[in-house]
C-alpha positions in Angstrom: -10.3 -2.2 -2.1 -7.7 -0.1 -0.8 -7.3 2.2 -4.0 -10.6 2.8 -3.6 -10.7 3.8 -0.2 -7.5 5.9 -0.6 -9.1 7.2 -3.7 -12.5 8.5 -2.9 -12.5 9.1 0.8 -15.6 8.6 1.5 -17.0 7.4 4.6 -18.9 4.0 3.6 -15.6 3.1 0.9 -13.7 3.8 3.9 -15.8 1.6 6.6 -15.9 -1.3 3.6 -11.7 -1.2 3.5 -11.5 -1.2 7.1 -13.7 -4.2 6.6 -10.9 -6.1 4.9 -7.7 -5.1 6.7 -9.7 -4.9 10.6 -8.8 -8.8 10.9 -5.2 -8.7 10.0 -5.2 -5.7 11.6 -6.2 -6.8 15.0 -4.8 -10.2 14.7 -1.4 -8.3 14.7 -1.9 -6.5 17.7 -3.1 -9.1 19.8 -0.3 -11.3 18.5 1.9 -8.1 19.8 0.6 -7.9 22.9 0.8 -11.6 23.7 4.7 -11.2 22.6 5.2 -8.3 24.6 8.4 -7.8 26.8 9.1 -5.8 29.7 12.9 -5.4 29.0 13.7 -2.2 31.0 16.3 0.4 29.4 19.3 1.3 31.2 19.0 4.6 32.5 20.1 7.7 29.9 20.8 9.8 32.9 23.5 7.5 34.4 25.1 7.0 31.4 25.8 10.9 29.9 26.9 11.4 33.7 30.5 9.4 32.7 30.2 11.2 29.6 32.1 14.6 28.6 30.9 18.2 28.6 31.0 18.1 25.2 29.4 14.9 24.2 26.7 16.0 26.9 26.2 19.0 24.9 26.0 17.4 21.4 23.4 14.8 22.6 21.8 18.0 23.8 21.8 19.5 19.8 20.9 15.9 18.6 17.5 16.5 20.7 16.8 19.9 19.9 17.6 19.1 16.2 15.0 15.8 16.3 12.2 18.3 18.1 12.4 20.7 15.4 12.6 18.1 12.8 9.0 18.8 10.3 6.4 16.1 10.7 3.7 15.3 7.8 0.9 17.6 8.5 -1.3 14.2 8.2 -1.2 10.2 8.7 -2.7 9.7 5.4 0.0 11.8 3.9 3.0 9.7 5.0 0.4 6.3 3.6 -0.1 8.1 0.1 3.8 8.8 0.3 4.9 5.3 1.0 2.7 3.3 -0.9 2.9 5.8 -3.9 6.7 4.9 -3.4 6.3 1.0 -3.6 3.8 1.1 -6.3 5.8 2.0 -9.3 6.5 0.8 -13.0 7.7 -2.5 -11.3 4.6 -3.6 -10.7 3.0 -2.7 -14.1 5.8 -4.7 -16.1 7.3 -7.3 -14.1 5.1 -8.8 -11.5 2.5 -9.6 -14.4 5.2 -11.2 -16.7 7.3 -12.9 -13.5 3.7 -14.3 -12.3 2.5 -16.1 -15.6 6.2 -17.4 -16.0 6.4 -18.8 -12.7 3.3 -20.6 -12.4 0.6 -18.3 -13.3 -1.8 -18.5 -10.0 0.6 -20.8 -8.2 2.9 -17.9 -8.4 0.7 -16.4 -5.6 1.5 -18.6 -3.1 5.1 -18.2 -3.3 4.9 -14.3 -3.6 2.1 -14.0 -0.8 4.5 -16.2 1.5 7.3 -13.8 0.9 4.5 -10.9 1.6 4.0 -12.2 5.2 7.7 -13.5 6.0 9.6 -10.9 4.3 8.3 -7.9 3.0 5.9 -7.0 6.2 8.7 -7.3 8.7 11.3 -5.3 6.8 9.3 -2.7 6.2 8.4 -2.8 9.9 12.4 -2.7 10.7 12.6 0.5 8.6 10.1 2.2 9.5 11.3 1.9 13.1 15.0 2.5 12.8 13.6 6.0 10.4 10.4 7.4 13.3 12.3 6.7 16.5 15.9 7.7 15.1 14.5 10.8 13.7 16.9 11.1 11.1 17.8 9.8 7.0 19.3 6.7 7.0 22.9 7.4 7.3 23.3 9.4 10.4 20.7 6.5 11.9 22.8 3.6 10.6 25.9 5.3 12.3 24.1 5.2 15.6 22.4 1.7 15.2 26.1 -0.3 14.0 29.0 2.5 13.6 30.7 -0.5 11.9 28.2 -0.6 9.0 27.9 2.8 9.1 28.8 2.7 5.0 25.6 1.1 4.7 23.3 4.3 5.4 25.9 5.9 2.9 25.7 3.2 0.3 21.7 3.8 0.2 22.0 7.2 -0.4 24.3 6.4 -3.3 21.8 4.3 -5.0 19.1 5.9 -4.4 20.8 8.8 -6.4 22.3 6.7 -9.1 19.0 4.5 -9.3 16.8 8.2 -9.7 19.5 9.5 -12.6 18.2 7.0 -14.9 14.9 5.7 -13.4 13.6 9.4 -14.9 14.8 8.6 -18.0 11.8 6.7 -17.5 9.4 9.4 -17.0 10.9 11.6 -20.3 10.1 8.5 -22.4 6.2 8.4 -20.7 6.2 12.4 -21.3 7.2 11.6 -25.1 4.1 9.0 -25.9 2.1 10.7 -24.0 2.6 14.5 -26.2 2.1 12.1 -29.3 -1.2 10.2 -27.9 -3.1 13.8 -28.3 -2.8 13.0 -32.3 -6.1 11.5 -34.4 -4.4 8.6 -35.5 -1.3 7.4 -33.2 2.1 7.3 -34.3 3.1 3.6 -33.5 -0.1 1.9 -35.2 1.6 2.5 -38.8 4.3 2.0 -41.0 3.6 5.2 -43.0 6.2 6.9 -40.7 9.4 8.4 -42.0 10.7 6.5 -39.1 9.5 3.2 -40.3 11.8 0.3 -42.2 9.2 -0.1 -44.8 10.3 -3.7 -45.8 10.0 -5.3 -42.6 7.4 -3.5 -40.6 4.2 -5.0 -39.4 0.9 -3.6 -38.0 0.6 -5.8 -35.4 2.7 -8.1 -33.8 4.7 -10.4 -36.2 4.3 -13.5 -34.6 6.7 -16.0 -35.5 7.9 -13.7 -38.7 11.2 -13.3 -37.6 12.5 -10.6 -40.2 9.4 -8.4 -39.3 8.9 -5.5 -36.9 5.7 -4.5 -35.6 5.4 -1.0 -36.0 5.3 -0.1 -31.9 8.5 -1.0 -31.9 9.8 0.7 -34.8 8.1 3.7 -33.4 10.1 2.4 -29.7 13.5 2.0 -31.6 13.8 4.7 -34.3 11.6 7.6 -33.3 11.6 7.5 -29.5 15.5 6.2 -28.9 17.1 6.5 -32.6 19.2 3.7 -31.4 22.6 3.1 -32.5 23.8 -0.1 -33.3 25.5 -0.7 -29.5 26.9 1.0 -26.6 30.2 2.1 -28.9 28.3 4.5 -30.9 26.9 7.0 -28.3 25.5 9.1 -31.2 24.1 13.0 -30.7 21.5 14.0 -28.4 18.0 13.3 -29.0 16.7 16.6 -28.8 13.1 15.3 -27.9 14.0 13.3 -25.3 16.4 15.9 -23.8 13.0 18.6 -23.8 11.2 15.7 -21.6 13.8 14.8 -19.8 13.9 18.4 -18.3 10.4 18.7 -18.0 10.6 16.0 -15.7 13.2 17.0 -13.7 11.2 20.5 -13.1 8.2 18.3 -12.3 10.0 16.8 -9.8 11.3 19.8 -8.3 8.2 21.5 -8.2 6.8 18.7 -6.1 9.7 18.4 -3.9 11.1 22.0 -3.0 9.0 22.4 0.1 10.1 19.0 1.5 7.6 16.7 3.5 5.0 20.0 3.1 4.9 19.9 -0.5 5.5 16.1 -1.3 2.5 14.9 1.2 0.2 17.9 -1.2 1.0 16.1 -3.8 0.7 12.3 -3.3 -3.2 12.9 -3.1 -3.0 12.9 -6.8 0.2 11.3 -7.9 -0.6 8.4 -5.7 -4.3 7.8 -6.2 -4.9 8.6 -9.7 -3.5 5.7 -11.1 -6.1 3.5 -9.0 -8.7 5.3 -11.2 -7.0 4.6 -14.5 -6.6 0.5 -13.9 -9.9 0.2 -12.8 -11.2 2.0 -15.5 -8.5 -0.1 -18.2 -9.7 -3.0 -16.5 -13.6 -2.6 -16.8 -12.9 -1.7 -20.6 -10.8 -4.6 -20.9 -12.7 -7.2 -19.9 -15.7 -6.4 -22.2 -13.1 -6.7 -25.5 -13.0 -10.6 -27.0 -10.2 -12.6 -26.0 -9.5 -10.8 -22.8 -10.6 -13.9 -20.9 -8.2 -16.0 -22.4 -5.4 -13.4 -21.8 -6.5 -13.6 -17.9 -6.8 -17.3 -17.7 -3.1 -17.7 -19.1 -2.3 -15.0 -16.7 -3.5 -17.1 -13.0 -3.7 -20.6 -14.5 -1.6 -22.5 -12.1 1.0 -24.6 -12.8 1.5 -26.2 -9.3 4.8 -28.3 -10.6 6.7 -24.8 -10.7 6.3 -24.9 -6.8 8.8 -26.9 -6.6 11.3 -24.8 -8.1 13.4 -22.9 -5.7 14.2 -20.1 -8.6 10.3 -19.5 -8.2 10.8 -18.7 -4.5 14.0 -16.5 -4.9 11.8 -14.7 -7.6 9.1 -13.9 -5.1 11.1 -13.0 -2.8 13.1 -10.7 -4.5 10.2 -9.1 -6.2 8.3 -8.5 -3.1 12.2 -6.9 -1.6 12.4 -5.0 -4.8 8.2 -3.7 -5.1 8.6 -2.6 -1.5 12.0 -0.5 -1.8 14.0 -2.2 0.8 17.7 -1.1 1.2 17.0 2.3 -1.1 17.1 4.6 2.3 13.6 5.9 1.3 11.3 4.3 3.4 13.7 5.2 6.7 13.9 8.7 5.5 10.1 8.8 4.7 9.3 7.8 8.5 11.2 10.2 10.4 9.1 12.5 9.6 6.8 10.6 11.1 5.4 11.9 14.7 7.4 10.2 18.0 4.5 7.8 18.0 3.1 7.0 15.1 1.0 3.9 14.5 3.7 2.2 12.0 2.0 -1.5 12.3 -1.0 -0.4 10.7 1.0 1.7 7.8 3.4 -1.4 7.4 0.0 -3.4 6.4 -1.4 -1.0 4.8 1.5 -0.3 2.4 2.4 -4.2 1.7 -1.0 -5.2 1.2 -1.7 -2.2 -1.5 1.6 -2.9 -3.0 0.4 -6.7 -3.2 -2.8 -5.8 -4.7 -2.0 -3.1 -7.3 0.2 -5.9 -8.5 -2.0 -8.6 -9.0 -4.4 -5.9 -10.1 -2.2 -4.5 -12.8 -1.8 -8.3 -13.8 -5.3 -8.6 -14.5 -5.5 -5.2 -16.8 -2.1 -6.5 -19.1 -3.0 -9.5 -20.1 -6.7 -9.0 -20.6 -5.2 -6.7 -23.0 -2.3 -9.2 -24.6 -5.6 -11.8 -24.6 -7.5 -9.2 -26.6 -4.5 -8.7 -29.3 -4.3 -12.4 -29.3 -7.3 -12.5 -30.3 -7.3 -10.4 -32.7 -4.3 -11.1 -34.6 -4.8 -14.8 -34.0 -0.9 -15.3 -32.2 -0.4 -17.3 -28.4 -0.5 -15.4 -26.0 3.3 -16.0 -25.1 4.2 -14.6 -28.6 2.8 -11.0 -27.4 3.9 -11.0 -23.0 7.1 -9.9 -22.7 9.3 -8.3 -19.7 10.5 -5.2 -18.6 9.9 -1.5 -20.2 8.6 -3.7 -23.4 5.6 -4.6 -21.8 4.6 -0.6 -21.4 6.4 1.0 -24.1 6.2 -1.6 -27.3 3.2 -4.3 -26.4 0.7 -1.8 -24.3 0.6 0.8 -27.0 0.1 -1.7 -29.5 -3.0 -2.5 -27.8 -4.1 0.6 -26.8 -4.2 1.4 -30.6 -7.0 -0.8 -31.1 -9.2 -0.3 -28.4 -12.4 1.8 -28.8 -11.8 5.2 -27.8 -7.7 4.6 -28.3 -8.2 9.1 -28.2 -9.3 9.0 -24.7 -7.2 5.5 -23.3 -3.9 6.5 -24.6 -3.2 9.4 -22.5 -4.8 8.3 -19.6 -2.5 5.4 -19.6 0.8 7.5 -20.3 -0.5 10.0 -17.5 -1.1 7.0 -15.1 3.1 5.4 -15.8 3.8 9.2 -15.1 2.4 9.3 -11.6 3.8 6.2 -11.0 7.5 6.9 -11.7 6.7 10.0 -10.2 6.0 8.5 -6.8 9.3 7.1 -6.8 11.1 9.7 -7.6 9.9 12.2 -4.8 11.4 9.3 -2.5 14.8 8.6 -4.3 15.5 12.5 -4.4 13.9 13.0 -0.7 16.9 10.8 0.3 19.5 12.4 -0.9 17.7 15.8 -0.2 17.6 14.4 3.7 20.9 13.2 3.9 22.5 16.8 3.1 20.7 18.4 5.2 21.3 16.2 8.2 24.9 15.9 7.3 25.6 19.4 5.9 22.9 21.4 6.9 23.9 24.7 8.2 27.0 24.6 6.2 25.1 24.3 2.9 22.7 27.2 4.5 25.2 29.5 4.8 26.1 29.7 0.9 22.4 28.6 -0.9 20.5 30.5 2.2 17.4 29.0 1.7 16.1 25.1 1.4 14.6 25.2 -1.5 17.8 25.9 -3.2 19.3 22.4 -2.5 16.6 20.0 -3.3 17.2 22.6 -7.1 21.1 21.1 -6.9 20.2 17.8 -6.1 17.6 17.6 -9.5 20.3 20.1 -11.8 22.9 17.2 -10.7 20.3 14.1 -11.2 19.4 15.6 -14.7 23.2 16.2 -16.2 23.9 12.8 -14.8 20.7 11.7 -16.8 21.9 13.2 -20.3 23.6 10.4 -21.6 20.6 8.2 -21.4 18.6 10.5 -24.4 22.0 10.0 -26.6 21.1 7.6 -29.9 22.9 4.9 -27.7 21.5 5.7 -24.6 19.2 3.0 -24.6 22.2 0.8 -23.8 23.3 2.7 -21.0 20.7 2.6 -19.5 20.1 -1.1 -19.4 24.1 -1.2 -18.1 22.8 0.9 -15.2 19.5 -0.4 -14.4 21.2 -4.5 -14.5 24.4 -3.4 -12.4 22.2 -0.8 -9.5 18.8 -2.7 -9.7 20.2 -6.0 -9.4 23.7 -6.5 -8.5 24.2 -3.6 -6.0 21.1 -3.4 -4.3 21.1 -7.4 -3.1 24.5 -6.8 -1.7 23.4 -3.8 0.3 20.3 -5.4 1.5 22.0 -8.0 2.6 24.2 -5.5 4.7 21.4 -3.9 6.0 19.4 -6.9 7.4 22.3 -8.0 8.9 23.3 -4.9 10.9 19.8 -4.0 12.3 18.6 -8.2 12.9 21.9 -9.6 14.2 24.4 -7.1 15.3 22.2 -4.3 16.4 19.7 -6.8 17.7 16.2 -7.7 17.4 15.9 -6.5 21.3 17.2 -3.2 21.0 14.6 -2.8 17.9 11.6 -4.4 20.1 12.7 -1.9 22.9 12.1 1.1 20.3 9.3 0.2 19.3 8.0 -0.2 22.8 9.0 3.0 23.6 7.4 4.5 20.5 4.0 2.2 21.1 4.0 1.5 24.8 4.3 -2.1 23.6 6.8 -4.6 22.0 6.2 -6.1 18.4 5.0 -9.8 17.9 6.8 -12.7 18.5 6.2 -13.0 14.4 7.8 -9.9 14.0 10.4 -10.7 16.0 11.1 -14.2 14.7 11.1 -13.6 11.3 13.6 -10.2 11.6 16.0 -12.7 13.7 16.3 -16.0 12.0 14.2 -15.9 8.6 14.5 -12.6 7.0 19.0 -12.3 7.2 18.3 -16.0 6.1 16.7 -15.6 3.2 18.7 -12.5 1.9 21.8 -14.9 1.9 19.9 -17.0 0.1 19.1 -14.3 -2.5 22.2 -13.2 -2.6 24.0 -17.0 -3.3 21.2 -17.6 -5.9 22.2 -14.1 -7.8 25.8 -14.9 -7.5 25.2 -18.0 -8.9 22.7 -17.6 -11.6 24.9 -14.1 -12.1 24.4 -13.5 -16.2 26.2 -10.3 -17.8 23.9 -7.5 -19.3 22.6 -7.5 -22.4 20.0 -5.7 -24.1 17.8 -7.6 -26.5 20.5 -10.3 -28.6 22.8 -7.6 -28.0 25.8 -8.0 -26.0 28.3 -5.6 -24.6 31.9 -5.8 -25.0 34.2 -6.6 -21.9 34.8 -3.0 -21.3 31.2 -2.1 -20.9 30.8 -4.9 -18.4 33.5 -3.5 -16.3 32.3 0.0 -16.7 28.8 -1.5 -15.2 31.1 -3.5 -12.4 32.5 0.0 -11.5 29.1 0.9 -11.3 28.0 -1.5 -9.0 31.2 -0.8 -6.6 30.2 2.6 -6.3 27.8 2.0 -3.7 28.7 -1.1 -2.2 32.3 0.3 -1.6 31.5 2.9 0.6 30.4 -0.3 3.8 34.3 -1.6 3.9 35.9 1.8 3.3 33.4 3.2 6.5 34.1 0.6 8.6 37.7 0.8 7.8 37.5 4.0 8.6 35.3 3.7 12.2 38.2 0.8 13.0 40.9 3.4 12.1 39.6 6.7 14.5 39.0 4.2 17.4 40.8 3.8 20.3 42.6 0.7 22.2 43.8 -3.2 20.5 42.1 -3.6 17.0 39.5 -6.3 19.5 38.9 -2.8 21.3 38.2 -0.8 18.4 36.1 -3.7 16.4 33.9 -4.3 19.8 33.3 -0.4 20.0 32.7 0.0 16.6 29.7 -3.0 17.0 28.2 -1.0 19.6 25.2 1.5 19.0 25.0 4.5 20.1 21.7 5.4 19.2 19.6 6.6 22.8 17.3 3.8 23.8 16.1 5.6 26.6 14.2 8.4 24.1 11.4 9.5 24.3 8.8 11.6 22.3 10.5 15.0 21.5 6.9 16.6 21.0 4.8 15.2 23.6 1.9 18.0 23.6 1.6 18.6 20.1 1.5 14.7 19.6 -1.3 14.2 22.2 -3.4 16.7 20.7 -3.5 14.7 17.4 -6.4 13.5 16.0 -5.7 10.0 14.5 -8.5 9.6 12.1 -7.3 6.5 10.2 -6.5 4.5 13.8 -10.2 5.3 15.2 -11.8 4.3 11.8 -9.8 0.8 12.8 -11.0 0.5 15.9 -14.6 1.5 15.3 -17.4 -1.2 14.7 -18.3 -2.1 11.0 
């Protein structure tokens, strides 16, 4: 019910949602209340009197520079802009396929577990260190742990690697979705010039090894023109290169005014979608076989609960669904007003992020039942994982549904809104970061804003080009296994452990009391201390351990590829030793002197709200709708 809330904003849709999330709503906020400490801050006052003239006066900037900071013009913008964020491609293509290979329905106990320990009170830790900070993740990380200062740096990094290729994504969506306007579709035949007329297939195969189905002939040699490997790059393909630009300009476009223009936008990009999988999913279900598809997909297999792969897997795909450790959710939230109800948003976001999931679950595989069906195959001989599932197997299906005319670009527009999401955060990182860092600097030579978030997206799409060569399908599986996988688990693991064990869960309890007027939950509490940098060492021995190199398909890449995609992988992660080499290095006194100082924050705990009047004269919609009687 939360699409539909978000979607239609209408009162009694709105009273019926509130319905639903009003008891885990409240619960938390007693369970805060009950927890609540009355830790009193050391006074700010006493403390800038030791200090300098001139630290004194740069403190005095660092206010005036977090007062004029913008702020969303509405809550529900920065709720549209966050969950539009975590619901992306990820949970189109993976959760569905993860979930039916790791237990079907007893998959949802793990991955609801991981919801409530995991994903809930990480999100909680970023939003906090990102509304009371004020500021993108690096300069806040450099206050919260000067030590891991590298780690706000490292997010920023792969945040701008991970957008280069994600949009690769989008030009590929863009490409199907300029040939779904045609009266027949381009992938449901082999009477292509693209298509290997001895081994093609309309439909899916099955277990006729030397045969292609012709969606992904149409995947392989009209939308990539793949090569044979990563050693033959190939030319440009000149298709892929128009989309890919027209993407980037999208983005742009949607960006170039900041928080003003991205929070416009999110009313569609992040909504629409919601009206496309319930509409797929009422079609779907009325087509034969989509029952069986739906059973295979929740059918529990309670044995697999006993695997501890199954957990990892839940954990890490609630981590990864959410955008942990990619910077965007810090940078998101200081826009946020001084005081912002962030326990109601974290809910809000994790339980819509949980729901599109199972949701878009429910609309795949009462598809895949459907081509069973129809082409008489198991239903395992049709799921598969990853950009397969939208690119190769969902066409195919679409192909045959009634009204394929009016389904196919609906579905290509909906993947496009999704990726689109994501990108406005990846890019608002980066876009965040200079300006904090750089700001007047970079003023003085582009002169206006705009002009930099246009050289962040001119720099994302030449870094993009090689993934639209003939071989560019294997770079980007190189990128997307070394950023996605390898580098991101590390940083998390970084990140956790700065802001839960050095930094402190008191410190962050004292923010948030002095953004709330009360301290978090002992649940909140107790899960950021002991269970959550727990578990991310676990993920992080089970992926060193169950560590497999990239391949793509049966193919595998040579030992110099591998270490390209190591490189890769370093090129985030290297920037937390070489930062807190370099804090050690510019500190003063024994190396214990400078490794104590370096540990020590020196973020202001004694803040308080920069704006007070034009944050009391607020109208909280949202919060009064929770509060009033059903």
């Amino acid at each position: 019910m939360i699409p539909y809330c978000i979607c239609f904003g209408r009162y009694y849709s709105v009273r019926f949602f509130f319905f639903i999330i009003k008891p885990i709503y409240f619960y938390s906020i007693s369970a805060m209340e009950r927890g609540a400490e009355n830790t009193e801050p050391l006074s700010e006052e006493r403390r800038r009197d030791h200090q300098p003239a001139d630290i004194k006066a740069s403190a005095d900037r660092s206010v005036d520079k977090r007062a004029e900071r913008p702020t969303w013009s509405g809550q529900l913008e920065f709720i549209l802009a966050t969950v539009g964020y975590a619901v992306g491609l990820g949970n189109v293509w993976r959760f569905p396929y993860l979930c039916y290979s790791s237990g079907g329905g007893a998959f949802i106990v793990p991955y609801l577990t991981m919801v409530f320990l995991c994903g809930i009170p990480l999100l909680f830790m970023e939003f906090s260190v990102g509304q009371y900070s004020r500021l993108g993740p690096v300069h806040a990380f450099a206050k919260i742990c000067p030590l891991f200062k590298g780690v706000g740096l490292a997010t920023v990094v792969i945040s701008f690697v991970f957008c280069t290729f994600y949009n690769v994504l989008m030009s590929w969506a863009l490409f199907y979705l300029f040939n779904s306007f045609r009266e027949t579709l381009p992938w449901s035949t082999c009477n292509n010039t693209w298509n290997a007329v001895g081994n093609c297939s309309n439909g899916f195969p099955g277990n006729a090894t030397h045969l292609q189905s012709s969606s992904q002939q149409f995947f392989d040699h009209k939308l990539l023109e793949k090569t044979s490997g990563i050693e033959e790059v190939g030319g440009l393909q000149w298709e892929l290169f128009g989309c890919l630009l027209l993407s980037w300009i999208i983005i742009y476009l949607c960006i170039f005014k900041g928080v003003k223009s991205t929070g416009k936008v999110v009313y569609f990009t992040a909504v629409f979608p919601y009206f496309v999988l319930f509409a797929l999913l009422i079609n779907n279900v009325q087509l034969p076989g989509a029952k069986e598809g739906m059973l295979y997909f929740v059918t529990p297999v309670w044995g697999k609960l006993f695997e501890v792969k199954v957990w990892v897997n839940a954990a890490a795909q609630v981590f990864n669904s959410l955008g942990i450790a990619f910077g965007c959710m810090i940078s998101m939230a200081s826009y946020n007003k001084f005081n912002h109800n962030i326990t109601r948003d974290v809910l809000i976001v994790s339980l819509t992020n949980s729901f599109t999931s199972i949701l878009a679950g429910f609309v795949i595989f009462s598809a895949i039942g459907h081509m069973s069906y129809k082409h008489n195959l198991p239903v395992d001989n049709i799921a598969t994982d990853g950009p397969g599932l939208v690119f190769v197997v969902y066409p195919e299906v679409l192909s045959t549904m009634p009204g394929f005319q009016f389904w196919a670009p609906l579905f290509f527009i909906m993947l496009l809104c999704l990726g689109l999401d994501s990108q406005f955060g990846n890019v608002e990182v980066v876009v965040t970061f200079l300006k904090d860092e750089f700001g007047i600097k970079i003023l003085q030579y582009l002169k206006r804003e705009e002009l930099l978030a246009l050289v962040v997206c001119i720099t994302g799409f030449v870094l993009g080009i090689p993934h639209v060569t003939k071989g560019g399908i294997y770079v980007f599986q190189l990128m997307d296994h070394c950023t996605a996988v390898v580098s991101l688990i590390f940083l998390a693991f970084f990140e956790v452990v700065a802001v839960c064990w050095i930094f402190g869960v008191s410190r962050l309890s004292l923010m948030f009391k002095r953004m709330r007027g009360k301290s978090p939950s002992i649940f909140f509490r107790f899960c950021l201390l002991l269970f959550c940098p727990l578990l991310m060492l676990c993920i992080l021995g089970s992926s060193i351990i169950q560590y497999t190199p990239p391949r793509y398909g049966e193919y595998m890449y040579p030992l110099w590829a591998r270490l390209v995609g190591w490189v890769i992988s370093l090129v985030s992660i290297v920037w937390i030793p070489l930062c807190a080499i370099h804090e050690i290095y510019n500190s003063e006194g024994s190396l214990l002197q400078r490794i104590k100082t370096s540990l020590t924050p020196t973020l202001d705990l004694d803040a308080m709200d920069p704006q007070p009047e034009k944050q009391n004269s607020d109208n909280p919609v949202l919060e009064k709708m929770l509060s009033s009687s059903v």
